[in-house]
Backbone as a ProteinNet text record, in pm:
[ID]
protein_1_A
[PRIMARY]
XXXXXXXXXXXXXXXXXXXXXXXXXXXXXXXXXXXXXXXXXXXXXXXXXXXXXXXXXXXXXXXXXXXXXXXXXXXXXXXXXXXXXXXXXXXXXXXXXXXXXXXXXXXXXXXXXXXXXXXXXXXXXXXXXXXXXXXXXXXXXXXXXXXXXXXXXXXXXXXXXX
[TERTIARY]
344.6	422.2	554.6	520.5	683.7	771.8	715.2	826.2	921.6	820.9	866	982.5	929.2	1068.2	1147.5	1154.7	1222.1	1350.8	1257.2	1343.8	1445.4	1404.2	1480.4	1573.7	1571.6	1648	1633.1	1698.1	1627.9	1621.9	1720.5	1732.1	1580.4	1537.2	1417.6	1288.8	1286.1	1172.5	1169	1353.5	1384.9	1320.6	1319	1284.3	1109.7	1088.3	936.1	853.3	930.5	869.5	908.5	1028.1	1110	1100.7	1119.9	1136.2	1260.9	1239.5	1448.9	1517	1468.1	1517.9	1457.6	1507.2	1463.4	1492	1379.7	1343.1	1392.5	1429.3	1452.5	1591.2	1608.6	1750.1	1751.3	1769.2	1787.3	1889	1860.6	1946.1	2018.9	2079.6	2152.9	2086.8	1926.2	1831.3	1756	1802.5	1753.2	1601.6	1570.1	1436.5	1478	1351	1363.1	1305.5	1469.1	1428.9	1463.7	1386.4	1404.4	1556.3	1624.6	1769.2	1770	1863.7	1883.5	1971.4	1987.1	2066.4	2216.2	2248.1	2380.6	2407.4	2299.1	2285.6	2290.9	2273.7	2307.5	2414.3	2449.9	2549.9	2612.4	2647.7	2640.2	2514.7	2546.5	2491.1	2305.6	2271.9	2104.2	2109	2147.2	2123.3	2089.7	2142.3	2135.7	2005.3	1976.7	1870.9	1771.3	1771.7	1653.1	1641.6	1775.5	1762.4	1669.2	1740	1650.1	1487.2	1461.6	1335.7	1262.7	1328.2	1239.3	1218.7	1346.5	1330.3	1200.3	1201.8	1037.1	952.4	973.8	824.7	792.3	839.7	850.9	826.5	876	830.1	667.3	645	474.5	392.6	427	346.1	325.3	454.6	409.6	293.1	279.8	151	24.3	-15.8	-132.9	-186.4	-314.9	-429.9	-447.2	-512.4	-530.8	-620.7	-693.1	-788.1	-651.3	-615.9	-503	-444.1	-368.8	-220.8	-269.2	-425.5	-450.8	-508.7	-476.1	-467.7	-325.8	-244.7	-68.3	4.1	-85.8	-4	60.9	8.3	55.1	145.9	165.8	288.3	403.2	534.3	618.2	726.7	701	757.9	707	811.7	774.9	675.3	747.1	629.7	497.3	536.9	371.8	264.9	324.4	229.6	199.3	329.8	243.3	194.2	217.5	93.5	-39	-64.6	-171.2	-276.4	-169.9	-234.3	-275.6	-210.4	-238.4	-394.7	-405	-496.7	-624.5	-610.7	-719.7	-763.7	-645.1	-700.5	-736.9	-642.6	-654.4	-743.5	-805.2	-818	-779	-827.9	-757.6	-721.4	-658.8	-625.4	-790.9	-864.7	-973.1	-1051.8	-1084.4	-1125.3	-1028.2	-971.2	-843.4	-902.4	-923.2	-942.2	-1064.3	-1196.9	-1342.9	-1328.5	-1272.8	-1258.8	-1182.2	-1074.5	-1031.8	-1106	-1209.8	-1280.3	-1382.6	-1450.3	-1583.8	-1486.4	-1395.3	-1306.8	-1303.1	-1240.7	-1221.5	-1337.9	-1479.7	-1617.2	-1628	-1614.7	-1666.8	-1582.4	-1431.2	-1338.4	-1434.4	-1411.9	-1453.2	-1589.4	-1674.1	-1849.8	-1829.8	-1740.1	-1668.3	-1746.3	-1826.2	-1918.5	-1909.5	-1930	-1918.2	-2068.4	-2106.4	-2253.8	-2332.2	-2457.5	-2539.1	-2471.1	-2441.9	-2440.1	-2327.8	-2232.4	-2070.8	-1963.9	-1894.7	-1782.2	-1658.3	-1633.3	-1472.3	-1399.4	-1365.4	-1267.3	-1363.1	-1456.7	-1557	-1495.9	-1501.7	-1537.9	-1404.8	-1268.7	-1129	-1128.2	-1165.5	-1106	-1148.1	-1292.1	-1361.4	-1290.9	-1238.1	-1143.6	-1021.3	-973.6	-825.9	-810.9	-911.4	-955.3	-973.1	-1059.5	-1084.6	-916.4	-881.9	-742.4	-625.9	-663.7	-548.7	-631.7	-720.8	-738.5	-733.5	-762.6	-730.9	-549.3	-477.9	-341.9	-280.5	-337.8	-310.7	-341.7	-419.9	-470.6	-330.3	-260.1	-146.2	-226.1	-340.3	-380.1	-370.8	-258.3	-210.7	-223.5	-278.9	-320.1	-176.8	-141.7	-46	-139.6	-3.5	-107.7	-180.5	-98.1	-192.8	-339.3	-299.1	-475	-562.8	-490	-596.2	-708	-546.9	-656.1	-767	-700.8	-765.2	-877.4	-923.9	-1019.9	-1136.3	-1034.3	-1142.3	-1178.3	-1073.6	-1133.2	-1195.3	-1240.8	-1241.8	-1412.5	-1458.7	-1548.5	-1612.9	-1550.9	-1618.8	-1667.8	-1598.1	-1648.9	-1777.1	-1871.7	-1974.1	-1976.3	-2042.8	-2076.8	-2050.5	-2097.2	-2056.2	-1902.8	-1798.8	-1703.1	-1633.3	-1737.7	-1608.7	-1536.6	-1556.5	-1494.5	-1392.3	-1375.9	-1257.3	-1149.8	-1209.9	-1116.5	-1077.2	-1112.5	-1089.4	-938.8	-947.8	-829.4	-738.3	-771.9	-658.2	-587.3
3.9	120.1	121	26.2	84.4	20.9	-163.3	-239.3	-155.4	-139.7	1.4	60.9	154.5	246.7	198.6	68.2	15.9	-53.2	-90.3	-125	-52.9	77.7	191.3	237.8	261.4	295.8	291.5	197.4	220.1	338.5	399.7	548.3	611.1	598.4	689.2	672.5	507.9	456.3	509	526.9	614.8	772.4	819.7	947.5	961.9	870.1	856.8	819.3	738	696.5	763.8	846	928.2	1052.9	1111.5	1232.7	1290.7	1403.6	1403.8	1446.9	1563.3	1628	1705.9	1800.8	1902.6	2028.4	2086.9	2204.6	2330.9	2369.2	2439.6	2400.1	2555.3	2501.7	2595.1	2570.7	2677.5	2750.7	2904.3	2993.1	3048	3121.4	3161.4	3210.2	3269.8	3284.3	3162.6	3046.4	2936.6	2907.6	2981.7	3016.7	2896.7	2828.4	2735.3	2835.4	2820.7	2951.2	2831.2	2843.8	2768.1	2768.8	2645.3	2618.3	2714.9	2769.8	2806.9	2711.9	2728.6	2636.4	2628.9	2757.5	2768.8	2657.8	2692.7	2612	2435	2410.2	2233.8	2195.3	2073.1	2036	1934.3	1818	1757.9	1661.7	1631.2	1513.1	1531.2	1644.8	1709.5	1744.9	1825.7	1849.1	1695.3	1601.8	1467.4	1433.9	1433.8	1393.9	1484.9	1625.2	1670.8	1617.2	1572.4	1563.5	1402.6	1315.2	1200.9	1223.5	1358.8	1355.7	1416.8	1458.3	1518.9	1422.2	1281.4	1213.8	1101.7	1088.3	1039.6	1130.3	1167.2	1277	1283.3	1240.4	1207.6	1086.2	1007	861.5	849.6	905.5	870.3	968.3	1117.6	1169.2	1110.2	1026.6	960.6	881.5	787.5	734	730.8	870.6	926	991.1	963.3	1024.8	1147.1	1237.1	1385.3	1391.1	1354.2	1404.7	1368.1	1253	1210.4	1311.6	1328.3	1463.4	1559.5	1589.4	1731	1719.5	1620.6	1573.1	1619.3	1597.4	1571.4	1738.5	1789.7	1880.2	2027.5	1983.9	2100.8	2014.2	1929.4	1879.8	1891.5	1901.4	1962.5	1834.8	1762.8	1634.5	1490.3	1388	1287.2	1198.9	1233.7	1186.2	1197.8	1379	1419.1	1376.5	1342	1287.2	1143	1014.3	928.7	899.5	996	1022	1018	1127	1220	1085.4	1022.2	901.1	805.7	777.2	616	700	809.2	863.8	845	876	889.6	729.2	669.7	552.9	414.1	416.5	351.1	407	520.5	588	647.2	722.9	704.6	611.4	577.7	484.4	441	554	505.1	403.6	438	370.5	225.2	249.2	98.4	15.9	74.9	-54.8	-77.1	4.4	-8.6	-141.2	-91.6	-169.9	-321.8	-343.8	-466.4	-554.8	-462.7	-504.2	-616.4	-502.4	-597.1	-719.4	-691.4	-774.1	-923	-861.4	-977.4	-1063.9	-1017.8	-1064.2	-1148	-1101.7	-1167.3	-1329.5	-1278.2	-1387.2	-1530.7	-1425.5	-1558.2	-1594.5	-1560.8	-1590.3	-1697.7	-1681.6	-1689.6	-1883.5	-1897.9	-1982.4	-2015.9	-2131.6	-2162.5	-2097	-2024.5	-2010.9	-2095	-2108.5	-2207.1	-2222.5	-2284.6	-2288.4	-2250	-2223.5	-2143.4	-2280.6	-2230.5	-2400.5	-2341.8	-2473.6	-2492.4	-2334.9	-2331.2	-2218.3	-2085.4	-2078.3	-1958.8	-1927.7	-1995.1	-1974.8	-1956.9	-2036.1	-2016.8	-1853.7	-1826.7	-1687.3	-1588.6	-1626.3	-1515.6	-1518.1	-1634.1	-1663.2	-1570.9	-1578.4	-1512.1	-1380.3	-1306	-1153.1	-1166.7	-1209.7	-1150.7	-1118.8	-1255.1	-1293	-1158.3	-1110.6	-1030.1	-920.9	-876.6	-719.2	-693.4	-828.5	-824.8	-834.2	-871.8	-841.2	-717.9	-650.6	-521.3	-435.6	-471.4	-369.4	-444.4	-513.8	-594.9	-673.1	-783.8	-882.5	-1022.3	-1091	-1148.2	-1340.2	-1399.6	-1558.1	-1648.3	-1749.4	-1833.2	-1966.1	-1949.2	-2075.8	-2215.1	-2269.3	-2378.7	-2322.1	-2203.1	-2105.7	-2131.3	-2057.6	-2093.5	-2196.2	-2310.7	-2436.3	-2486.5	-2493.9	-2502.5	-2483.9	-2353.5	-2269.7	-2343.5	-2351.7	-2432.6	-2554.7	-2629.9	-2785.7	-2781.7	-2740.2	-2770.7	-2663.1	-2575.8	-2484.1	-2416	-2450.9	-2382.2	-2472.4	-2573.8	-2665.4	-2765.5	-2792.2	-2831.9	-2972.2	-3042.8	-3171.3	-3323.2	-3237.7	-3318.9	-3350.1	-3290.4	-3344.9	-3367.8	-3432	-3488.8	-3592.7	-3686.9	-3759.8	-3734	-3651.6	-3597.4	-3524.8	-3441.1	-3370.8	-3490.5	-3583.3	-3686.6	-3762.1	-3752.4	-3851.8	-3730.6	-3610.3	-3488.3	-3515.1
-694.4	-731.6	-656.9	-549.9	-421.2	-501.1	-521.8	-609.8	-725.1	-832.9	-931.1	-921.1	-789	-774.1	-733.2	-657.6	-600.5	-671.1	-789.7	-870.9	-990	-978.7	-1027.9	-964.2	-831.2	-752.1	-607.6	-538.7	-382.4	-264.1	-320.3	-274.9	-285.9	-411.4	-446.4	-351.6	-364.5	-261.3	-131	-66.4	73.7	66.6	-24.5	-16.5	-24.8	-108.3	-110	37.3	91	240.5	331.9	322.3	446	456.1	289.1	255.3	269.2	147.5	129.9	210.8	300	439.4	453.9	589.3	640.6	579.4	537.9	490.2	593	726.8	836	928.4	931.4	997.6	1148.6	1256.6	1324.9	1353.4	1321.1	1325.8	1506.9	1492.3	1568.7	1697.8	1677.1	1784.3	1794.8	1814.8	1771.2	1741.1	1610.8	1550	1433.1	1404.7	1258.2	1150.1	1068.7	946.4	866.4	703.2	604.8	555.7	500	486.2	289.9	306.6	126.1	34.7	-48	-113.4	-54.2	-25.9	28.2	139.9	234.6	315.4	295.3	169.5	164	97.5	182.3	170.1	0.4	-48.8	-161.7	-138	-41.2	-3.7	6.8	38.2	65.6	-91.7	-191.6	-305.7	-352.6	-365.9	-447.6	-353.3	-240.6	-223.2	-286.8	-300.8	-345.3	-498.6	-555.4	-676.8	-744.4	-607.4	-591.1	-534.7	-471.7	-472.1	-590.5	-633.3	-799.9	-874.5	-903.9	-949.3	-883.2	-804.3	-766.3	-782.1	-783.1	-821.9	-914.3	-1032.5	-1177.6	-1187.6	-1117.5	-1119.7	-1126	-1002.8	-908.8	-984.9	-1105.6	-1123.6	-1294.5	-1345.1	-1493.7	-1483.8	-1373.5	-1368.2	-1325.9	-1328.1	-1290.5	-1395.4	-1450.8	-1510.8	-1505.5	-1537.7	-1502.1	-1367.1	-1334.2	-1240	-1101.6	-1098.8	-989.2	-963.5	-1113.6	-1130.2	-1035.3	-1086.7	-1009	-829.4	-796	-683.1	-590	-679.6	-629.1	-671	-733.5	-825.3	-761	-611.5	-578.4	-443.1	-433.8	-361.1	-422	-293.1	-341.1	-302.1	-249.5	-208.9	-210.6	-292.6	-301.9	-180	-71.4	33.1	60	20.8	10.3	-97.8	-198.4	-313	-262.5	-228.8	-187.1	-52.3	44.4	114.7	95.8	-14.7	-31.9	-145.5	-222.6	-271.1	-218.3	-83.8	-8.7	34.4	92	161.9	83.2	-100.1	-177	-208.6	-234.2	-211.5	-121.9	-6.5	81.7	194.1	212.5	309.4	426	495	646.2	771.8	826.1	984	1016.3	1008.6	1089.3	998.8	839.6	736.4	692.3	693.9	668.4	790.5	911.5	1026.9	998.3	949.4	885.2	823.7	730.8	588.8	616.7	679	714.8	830.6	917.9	972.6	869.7	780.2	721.2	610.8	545.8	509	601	754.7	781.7	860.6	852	884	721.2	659.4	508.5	497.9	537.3	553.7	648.5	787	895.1	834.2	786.3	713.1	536	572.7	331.4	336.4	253.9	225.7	43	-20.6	-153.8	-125.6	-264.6	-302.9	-374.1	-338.8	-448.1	-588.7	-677.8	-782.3	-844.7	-696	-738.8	-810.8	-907.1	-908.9	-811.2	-787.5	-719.5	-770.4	-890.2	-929.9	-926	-936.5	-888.3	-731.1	-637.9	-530.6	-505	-511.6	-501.5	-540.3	-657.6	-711.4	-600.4	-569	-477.2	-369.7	-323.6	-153.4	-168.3	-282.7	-321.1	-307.8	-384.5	-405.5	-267.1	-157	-32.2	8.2	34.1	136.1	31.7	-78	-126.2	-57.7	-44.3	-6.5	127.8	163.8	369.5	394.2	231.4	258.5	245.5	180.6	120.9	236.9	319.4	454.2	590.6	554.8	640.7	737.1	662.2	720.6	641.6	639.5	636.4	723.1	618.4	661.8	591.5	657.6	557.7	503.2	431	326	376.7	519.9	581.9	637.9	649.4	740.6	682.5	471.8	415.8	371	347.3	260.4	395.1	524.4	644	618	602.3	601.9	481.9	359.1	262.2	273.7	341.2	295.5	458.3	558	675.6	672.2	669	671.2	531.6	384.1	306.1	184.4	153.7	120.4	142.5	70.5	135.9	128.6	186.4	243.4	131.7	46.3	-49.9	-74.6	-13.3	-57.2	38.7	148.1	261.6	271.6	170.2	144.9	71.4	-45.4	-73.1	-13.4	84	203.6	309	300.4	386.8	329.7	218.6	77.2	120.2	98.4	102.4	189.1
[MASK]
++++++++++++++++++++++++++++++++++++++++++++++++++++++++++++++++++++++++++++++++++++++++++++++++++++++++++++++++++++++++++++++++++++++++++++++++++++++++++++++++++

């Protein structure tokens, strides 16, 4: 989705990750009272205007049950906040989750009866969802990993030619 907006406008993606500004201004008893329109300048209007426009972005592609997830945020941040949260989980669940990820990784074995491209696809899907959590292998780690530990016996002579 970041690419997306990204590619619509990079401004938008800024507001989506940053948020458009500050809502509070402090007044004269230096109390934070909410800013009025009067109160913004050209430059804060175009951002709110760039944050509506994400907000339109991130809420075209949501289903109904999602929508009614987001529907009462009032800022682009807050929606993809409130989305990474529903779907990625929380800090504590992401380190869960990249944990058993990366046990499955260091354990990742061809199965009885798996072919070559069976077992590649299954390696791939792991190494993409342990990327998606910002765990990240390069490509010598990987083949490493296959021709050195997951490959079975039978083809050490071929990893040998490699």
């Amino acid at each position: 989705m970041g690419d997306h907006i990204i590619g619509e406008d990079y401004e938008l993606w800024d507001i989506v990750s940053d948020g458009p500004l500050d809502k509070l201004k402090i007044n004269a008893e230096e109390v934070n009272v909410p800013n009025t329109r009067a109160d913004c300048t050209a430059k804060d209007l175009k951002k709110w205007e760039k944050n509506s426009k994400a907000k339109k972005w991130l809420g075209c592609g949501l289903g109904p049950d999602e929508y009614n997830r987001i529907q009462i945020c009032t800022a682009a941040k807050q929606i993809w906040d409130t989305l990474q949260v529903a779907h990625e989980g929380t800090p504590q669940v992401k380190r869960s989750r990249e944990t058993l990820l990366y046990s499955q990784y260091e354990n990742f074995a061809i199965k009885e009866g798996e072919t070559i491209q069976e077992m590649y696809t299954r390696f791939t899907i792991l190494t993409n969802e342990l990327k998606s959590l910002r765990r990240t292998f390069s490509e010598e780690e990987r083949v490493e990993k296959i021709l050195t530990r997951v490959l079975p016996i039978s083809w050490e002579s071929k990893i040998t030619a490699i």
